[in-house]
C-alpha positions as CSV (number, residue, x, y, z in Angstrom):
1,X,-51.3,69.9,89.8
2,X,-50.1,68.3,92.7
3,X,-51.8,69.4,96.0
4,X,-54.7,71.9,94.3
5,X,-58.0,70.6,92.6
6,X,-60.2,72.4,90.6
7,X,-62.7,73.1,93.5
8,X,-60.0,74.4,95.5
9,X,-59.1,76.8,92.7
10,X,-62.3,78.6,92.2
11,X,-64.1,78.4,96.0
12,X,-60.8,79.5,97.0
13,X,-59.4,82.6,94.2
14,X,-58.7,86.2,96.1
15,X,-57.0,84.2,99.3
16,X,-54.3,84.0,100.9
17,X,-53.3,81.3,102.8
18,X,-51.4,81.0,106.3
19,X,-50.6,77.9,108.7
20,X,-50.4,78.5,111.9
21,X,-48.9,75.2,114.2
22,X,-50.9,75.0,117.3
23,X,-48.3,72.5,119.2
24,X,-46.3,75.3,119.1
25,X,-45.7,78.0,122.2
26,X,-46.6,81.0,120.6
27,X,-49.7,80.0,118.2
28,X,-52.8,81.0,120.2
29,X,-51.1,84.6,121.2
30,X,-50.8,84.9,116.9
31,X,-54.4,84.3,116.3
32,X,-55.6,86.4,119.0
33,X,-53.5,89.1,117.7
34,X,-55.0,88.7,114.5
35,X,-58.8,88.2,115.8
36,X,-57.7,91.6,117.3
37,X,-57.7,93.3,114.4
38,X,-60.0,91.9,112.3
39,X,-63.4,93.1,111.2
40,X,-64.5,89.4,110.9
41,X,-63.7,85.9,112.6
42,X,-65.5,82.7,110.8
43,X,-65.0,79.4,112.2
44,X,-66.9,75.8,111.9
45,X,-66.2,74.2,114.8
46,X,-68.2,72.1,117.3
47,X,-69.6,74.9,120.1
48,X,-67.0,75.9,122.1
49,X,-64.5,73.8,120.4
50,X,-61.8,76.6,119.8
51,X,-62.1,77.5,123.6
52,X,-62.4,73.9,124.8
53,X,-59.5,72.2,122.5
54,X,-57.1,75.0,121.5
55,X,-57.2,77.7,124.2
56,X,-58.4,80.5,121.7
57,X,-60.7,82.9,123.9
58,X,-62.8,84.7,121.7
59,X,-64.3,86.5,124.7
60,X,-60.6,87.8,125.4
61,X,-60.2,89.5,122.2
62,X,-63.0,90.9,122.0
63,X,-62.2,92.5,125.0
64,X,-59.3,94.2,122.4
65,X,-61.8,94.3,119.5
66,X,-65.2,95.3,120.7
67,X,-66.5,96.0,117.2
68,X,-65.3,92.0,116.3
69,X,-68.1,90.1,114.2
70,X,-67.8,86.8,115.1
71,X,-69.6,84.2,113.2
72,X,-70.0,80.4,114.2
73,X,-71.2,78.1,111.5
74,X,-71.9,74.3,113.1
75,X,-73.7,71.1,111.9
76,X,-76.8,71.4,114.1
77,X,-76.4,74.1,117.0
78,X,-76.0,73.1,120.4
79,X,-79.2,71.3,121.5
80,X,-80.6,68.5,120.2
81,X,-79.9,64.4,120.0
82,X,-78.0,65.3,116.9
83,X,-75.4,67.7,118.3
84,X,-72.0,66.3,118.0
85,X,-72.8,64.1,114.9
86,X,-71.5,64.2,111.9
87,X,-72.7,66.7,109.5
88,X,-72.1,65.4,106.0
89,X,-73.8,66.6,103.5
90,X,-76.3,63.6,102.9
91,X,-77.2,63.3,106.5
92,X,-78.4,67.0,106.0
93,X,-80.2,66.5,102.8
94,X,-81.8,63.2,104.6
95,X,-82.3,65.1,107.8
96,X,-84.2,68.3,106.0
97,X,-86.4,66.6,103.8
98,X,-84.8,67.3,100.7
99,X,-84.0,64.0,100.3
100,X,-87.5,62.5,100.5
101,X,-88.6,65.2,98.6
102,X,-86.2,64.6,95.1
103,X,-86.9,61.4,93.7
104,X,-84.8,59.2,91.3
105,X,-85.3,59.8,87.5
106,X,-87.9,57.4,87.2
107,X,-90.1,58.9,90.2
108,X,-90.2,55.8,92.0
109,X,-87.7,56.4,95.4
110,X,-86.3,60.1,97.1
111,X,-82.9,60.5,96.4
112,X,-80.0,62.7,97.7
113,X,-79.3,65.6,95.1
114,X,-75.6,65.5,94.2
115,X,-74.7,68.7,95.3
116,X,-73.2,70.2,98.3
117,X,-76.6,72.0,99.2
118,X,-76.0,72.3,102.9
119,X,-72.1,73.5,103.0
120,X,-73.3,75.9,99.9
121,X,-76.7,77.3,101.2
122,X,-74.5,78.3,104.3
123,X,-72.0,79.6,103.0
124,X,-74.6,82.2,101.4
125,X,-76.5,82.6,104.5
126,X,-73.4,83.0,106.7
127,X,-72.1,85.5,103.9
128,X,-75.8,87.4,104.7
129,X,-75.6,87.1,107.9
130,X,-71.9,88.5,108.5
131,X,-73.2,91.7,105.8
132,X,-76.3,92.2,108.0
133,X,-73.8,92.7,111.2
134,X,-71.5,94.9,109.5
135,X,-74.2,96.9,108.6
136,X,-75.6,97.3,112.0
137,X,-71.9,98.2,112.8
138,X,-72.1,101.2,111.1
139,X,-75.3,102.1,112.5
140,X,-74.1,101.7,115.6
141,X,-74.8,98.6,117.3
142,X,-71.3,97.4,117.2
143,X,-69.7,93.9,117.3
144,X,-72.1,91.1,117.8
145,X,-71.9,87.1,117.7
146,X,-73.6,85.1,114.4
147,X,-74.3,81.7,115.3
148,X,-75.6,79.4,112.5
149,X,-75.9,75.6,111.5
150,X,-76.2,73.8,108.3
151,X,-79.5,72.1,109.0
152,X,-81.0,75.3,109.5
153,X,-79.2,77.1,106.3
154,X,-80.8,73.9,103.9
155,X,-84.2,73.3,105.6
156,X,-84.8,77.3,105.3
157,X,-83.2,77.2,102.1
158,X,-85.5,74.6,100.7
159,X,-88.9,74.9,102.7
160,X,-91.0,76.9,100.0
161,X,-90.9,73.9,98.1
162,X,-89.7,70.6,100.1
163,X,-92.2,71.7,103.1
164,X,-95.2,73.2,101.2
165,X,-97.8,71.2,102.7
166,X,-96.1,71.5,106.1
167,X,-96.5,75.0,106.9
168,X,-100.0,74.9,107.9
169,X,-101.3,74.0,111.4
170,X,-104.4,72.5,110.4
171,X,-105.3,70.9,106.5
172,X,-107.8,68.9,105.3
173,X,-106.0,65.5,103.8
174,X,-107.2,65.4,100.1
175,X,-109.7,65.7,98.3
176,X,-110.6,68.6,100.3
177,X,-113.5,69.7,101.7
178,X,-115.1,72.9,100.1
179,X,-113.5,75.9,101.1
180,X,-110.5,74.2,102.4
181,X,-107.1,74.7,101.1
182,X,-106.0,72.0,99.2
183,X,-102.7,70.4,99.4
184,X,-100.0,71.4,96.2
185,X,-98.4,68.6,94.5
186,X,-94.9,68.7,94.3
187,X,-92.6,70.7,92.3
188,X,-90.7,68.0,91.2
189,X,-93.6,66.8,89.3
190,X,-93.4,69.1,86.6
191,X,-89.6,70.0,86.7
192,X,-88.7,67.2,85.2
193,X,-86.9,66.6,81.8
194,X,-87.5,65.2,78.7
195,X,-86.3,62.3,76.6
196,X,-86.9,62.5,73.2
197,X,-86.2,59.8,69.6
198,X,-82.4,60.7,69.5
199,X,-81.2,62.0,73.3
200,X,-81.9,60.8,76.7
201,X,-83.7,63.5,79.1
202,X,-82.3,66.1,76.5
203,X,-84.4,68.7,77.0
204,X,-87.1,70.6,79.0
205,X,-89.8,73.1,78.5
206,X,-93.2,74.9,80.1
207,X,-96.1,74.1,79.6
208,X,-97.9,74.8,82.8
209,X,-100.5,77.8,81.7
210,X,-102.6,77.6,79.9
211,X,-101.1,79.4,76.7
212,X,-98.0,77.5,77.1
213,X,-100.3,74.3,77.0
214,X,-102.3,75.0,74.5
215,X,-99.0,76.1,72.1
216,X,-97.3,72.6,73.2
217,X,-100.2,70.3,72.0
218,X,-99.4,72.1,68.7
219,X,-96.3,71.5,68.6
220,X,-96.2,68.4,69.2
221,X,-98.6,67.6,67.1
222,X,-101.3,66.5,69.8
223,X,-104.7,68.3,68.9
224,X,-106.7,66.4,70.9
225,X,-105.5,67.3,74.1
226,X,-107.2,70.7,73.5
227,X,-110.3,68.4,73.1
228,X,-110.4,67.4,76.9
229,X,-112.7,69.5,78.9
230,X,-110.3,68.9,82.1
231,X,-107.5,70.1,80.3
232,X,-108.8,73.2,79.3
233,X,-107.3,74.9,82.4
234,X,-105.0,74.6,84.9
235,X,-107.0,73.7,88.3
236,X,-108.0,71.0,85.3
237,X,-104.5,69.7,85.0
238,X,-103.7,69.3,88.1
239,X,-107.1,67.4,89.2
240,X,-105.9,65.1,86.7
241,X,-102.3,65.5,86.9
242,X,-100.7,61.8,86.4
243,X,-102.6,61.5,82.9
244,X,-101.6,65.1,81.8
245,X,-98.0,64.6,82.9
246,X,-97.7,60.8,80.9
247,X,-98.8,62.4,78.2
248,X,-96.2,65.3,78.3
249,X,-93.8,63.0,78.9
250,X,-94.9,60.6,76.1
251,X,-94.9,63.0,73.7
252,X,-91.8,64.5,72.7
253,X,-90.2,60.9,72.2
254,X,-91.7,61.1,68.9
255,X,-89.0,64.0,67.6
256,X,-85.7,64.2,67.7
257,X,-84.0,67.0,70.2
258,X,-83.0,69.6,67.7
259,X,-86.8,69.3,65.8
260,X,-88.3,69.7,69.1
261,X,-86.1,72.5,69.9
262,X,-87.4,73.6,66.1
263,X,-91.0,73.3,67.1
264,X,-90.9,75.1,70.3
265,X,-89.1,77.8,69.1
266,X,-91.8,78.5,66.3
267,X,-93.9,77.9,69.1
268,X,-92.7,80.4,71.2
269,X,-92.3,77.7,74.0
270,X,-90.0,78.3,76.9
271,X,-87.2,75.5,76.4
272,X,-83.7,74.2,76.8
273,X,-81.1,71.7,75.9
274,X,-79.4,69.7,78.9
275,X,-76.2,71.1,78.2
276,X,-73.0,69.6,79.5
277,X,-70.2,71.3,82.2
278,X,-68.0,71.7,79.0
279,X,-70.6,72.9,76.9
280,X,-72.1,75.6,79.4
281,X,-68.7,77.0,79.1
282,X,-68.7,77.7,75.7
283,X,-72.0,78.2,74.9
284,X,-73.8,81.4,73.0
285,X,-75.4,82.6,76.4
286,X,-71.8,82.5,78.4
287,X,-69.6,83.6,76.0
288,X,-72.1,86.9,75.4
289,X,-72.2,87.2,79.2
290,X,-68.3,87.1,78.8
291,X,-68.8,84.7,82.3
292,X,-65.4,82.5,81.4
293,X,-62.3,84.2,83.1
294,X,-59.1,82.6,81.8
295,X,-56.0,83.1,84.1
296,X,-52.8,81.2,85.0
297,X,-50.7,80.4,87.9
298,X,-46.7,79.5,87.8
299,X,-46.5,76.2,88.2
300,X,-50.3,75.2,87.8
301,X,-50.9,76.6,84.4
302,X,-53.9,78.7,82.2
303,X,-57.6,77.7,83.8
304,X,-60.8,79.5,83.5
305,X,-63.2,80.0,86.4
306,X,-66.7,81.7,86.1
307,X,-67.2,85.8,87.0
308,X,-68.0,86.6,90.3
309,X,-72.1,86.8,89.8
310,X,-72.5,90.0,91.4
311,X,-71.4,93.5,89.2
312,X,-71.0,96.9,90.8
313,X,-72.1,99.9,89.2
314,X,-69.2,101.9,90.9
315,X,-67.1,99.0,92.6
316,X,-66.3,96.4,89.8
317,X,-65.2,93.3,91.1
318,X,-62.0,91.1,89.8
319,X,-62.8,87.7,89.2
320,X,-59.0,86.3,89.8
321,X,-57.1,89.6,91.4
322,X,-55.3,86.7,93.0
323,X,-54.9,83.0,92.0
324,X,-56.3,80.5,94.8
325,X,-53.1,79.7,97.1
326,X,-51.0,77.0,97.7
327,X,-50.2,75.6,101.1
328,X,-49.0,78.7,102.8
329,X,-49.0,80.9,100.4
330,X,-49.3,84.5,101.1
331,X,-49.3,83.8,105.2
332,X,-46.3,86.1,105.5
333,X,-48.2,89.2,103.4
334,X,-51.1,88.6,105.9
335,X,-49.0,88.8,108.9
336,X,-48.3,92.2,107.8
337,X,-51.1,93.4,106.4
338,X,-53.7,92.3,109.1
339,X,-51.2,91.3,111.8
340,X,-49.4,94.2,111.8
341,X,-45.9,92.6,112.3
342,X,-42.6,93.7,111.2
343,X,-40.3,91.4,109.0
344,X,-38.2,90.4,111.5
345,X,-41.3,89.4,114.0
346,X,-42.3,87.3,111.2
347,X,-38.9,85.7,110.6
348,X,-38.9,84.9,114.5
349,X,-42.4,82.9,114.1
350,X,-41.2,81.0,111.5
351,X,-37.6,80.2,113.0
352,X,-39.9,78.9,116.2
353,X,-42.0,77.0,113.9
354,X,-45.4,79.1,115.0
355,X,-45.9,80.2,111.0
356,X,-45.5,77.1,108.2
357,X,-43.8,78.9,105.6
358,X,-45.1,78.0,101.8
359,X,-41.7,76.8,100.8
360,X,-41.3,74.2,104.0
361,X,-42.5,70.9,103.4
362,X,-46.0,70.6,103.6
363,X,-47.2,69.8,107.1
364,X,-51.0,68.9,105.2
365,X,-51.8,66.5,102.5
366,X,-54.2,69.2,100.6
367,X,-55.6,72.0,102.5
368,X,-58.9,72.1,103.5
369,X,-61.8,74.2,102.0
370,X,-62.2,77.2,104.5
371,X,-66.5,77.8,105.0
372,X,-66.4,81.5,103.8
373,X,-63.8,83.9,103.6
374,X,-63.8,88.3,102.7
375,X,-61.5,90.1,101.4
376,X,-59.6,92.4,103.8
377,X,-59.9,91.8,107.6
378,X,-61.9,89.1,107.8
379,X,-60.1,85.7,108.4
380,X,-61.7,82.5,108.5
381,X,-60.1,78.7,108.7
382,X,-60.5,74.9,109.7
383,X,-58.2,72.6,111.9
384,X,-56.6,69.7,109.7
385,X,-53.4,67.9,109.7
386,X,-51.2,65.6,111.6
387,X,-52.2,64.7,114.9
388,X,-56.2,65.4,114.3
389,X,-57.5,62.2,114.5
390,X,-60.9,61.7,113.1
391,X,-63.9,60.9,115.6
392,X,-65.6,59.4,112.2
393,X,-63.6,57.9,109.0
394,X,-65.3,60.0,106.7
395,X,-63.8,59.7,103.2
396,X,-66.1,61.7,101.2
397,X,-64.7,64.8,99.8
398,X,-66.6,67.3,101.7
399,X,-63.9,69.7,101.9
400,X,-60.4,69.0,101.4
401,X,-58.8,66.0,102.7
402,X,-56.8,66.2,105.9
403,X,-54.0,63.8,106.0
404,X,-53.5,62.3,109.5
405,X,-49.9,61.4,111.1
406,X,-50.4,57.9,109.1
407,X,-50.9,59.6,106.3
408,X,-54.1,58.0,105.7
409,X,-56.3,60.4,104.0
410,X,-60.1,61.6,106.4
411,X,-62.7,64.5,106.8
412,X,-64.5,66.0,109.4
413,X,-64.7,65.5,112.7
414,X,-61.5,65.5,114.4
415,X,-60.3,65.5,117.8
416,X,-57.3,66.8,119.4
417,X,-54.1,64.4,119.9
418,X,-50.4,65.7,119.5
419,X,-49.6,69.0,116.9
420,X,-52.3,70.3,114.7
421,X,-51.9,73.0,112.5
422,X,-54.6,75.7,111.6
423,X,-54.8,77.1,108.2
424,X,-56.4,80.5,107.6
425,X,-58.0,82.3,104.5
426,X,-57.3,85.8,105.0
């Protein structure tokens, strides 16, 4: 539908939306009434930016909400050459090592995963974090500032595995010397997947103890791997890793994917089909998890989202209470319920222009992801819309699109030139 995407319809189901026009007289005394009385403020801004570039003093209403959690999120804190710089999401996975440390299907160069690793692995960590503080709160240590970046979220994310090697001060470089820890060969040399006669990396499976390995040169019908004295074990396996691993790879090639499946199964051999988006959806596993959520929205139509991971004993969660928003949409209901304004107050900030009302013409071209967002008194948003004029012409799809007076369609870093308008999640 025109002006929401699928993405926008799950990361953002259980908001409301509300646009707040910052060219406006008016705008920054809105948002600091609303900061006010909020449990949570969540920005991802440059340091200082909301101070420096819209006049929003965090420090002033806090002096009205001393119990305030404010949370920063930014690309790399605020020391360092790369402050400043863009933080798209393969700069991060280059800059953390996650990059070097995947490599392309055939093993021969790193690669950038396609996922958004760095905006996702803060999100969770920023959704920690903003817990942990609200939990102190109750305890008594009252509101606190969060500051995080996204190089820190995906390096810390990552480093059990990507920086394995790296952790220790002082290692022998292989082979090492008695007594000396060794250095551990990569994960992503044994999570790997298969191809076998009919399907292209179809499938994977274990076979990294020594049961599993014994029970997969059965299976597939290779006895004499149990012949080789270095195979025998695991520290065996690894000393002689590259063979062991052609061979595992080589080996499956020789069955179709629904007679390995067969085999391993007898087997009793950890496995599984590559399964396609539209086949995870309706598979045995989901649809006994009852994971699928079907809903509609006027003017949209029926979609289906997955559950909300997390189930409470005593305080079930709702996977849709509250289809994602269009432009605007529910801003009014959050000016009264975490605003505390009266109907006619509300009327008088959309008559002045302050509040973008959902049924104006749209001042953006698609709103903009927000980072992370709560339910209840937490508000969160992102600056996007005419008159921000990007520092970089970024056209990946990192968040939503912000469409700039020209209409042309950027991302990202944006600086301050004429009207802006800030959209909330609340």
């Amino acid at each position: 539908a025109e002006g929401m995407s699928a993405t926008h319809m799950c990361v953002n189901r259980n908001k409301r939306s509300l646009l707040i026009d910052f060219s406006k007289n008016g705008a920054q005394a809105l948002l600091q009434r609303l900061v006010t009385k909020a449990d949570v403020f969540i920005e991802d801004f440059h340091p200082g930016d909301l101070q420096r570039r819209f006049g929003i003093s965090l420090q002033a209403a806090r002096q009205g909400n001393a119990s305030l959690i404010y949370a920063g999120m930014s690309s790399y804190g605020i020391v360092g050459p790369a402050v400043g710089e863009s933080g798209a999401e393969e700069l991060l996975q280059a800059r953390s090592g996650l990059a070097a440390y995947s490599p392309s299907r055939d093993g021969s160069s790193p690669m950038t995963t396609p996922h958004q690793l760095a905006g996702k692995t803060a999100g969770l960590f920023m959704a920690i974090a903003v817990t942990a503080a609200l939990c102190a709160r109750c305890r008594g240590a009252g509101g606190q500032d969060i500051a995080l970046n996204k190089l820190d979220c995906i390096t810390m994310f990552n480093s059990p595995d990507t920086l394995m090697n790296d952790f220790w001060l002082k290692i022998n470089p292989d082979p090492p010397a008695p007594g000396k820890l060794p250095r551990m060969f990569p994960l992503s040399s044994i999570y790997k997947l298969y191809d076998c006669k009919d399907v292209t990396q179809g499938f994977t499976f274990l076979a990294v103890s020594d049961k599993e390995f014994e029970a997969a040169a059965k299976a597939l019908n290779k006895p004499e791997w149990l012949l080789k004295k270095e195979w025998k074990t695991l520290p065996g396996r690894i000393k002689d890793l590259e063979k062991c691993f052609n061979a595992l790879v080589a080996a499956p090639k020789d069955f179709t994917r629904d007679e390995l499946c067969a085999r391993l199964q007898e087997a009793e051999i950890a496995h599984a089909k590559v399964l396609s988006p539209a086949e995870v959806m309706t598979c045995e596993q989901t649809l006994a998890m009852g994971a699928v959520h079907e809903t509609s929205k006027p003017g949209i139509g029926a979609y289906r989202l997955w559950r909300a991971p997390a189930q409470f004993a005593k305080t079930p969660t709702s996977t849709v209470h509250r289809p994602a928003p269009l432009r605007g949409e529910g801003g009014e209901e959050a000016l009264r319920v975490l605003g505390g304004l009266e109907e006619t107050n509300i009327e008088g900030l959309i008559a002045e222009g302050v509040v973008v009302p959902a049924a104006a013409p749209a001042l953006l071209q698609a709103p903009r992801a927000p980072r992370f967002s709560k339910r209840g008194s937490a508000i969160s948003g992102s600056f996007c819309g005419p008159g921000l004029q990007p520092r970089h012409s970024a056209t990946e799809n990192h968040g939503w699109p912000a469409a700039n007076a020209a209409g042309k369609v950027h991302d990202k870093e944006f600086t301050r030139q004429g009207s802006g308008v800030l959209q909330y999640a609340v």
